[in-house]
C-alpha positions in Angstrom: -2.8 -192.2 -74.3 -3.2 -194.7 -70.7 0.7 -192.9 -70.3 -0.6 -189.3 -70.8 -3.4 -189.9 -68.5 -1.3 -191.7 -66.0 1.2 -188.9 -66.1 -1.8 -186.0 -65.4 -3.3 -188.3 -62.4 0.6 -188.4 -60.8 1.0 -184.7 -61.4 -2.4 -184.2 -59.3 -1.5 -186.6 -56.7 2.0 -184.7 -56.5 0.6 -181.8 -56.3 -2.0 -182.0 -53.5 0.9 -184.0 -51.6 3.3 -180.8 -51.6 0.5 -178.8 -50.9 -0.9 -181.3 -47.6 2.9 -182.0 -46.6 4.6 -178.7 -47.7 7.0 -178.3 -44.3 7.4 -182.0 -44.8 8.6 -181.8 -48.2 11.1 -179.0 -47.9 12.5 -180.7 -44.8 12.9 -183.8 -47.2 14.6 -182.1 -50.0 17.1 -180.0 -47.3 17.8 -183.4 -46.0 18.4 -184.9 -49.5 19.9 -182.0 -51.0 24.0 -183.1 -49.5 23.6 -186.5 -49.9 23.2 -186.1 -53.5 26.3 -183.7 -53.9 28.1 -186.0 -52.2 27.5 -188.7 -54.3 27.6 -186.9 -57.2 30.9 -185.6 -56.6 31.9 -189.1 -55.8 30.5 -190.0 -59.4 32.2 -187.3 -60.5 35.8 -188.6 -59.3 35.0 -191.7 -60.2 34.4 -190.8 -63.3 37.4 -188.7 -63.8 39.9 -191.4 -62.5 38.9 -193.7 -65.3 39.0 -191.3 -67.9 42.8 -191.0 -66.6 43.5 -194.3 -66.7 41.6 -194.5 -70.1 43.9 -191.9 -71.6 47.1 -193.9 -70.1 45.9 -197.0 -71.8 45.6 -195.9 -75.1 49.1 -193.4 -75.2 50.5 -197.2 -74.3 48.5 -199.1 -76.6 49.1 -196.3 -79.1 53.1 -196.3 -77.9 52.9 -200.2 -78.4 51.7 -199.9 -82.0 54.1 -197.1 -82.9 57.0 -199.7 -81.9 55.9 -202.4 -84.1 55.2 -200.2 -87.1 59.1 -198.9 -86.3 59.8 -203.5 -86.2 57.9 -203.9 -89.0 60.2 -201.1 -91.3 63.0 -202.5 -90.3 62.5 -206.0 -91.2 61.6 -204.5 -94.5 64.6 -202.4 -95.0 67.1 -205.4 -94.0 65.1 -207.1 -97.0 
């Protein structure tokens, strides 16, 4: 309930702050607006180079374990 009440008193306080600084605000978000596409598309590369070199891992850790399997067959055959 103290969240709900909290959350009403921001949303006022918000409100009649766009409303006092309106030119303000817009000027803010135009301002703000390319910083955060920048650093979302550098998230977004980031994110996207370790998702490569997640892939590479596992095809060698995968390539890794096909080998032994292929070891392990043979030791059994020569038994």
């Amino acid at each position: 309930m103290g969240a709900l009440i909290a959350g009403v008193i921001t949303l006022l306080i918000g409100i009649a702050g766009i409303t006092r600084w309106g030119v303000a605000v817009i000027n803010f978000l135009k301002g703000s607006v390319p910083l955060m596409l920048v650093f979302g598309g550098l998230l977004a590369v980031i994110a996207g180079i370790t998702s490569i070199k997640d892939a590479a891992e596992a095809k060698k850790l995968e390539k890794e374990a096909e080998e032994e399997t292929a070891k392990e067959k043979e030791q059994e055959e020569k038994k």
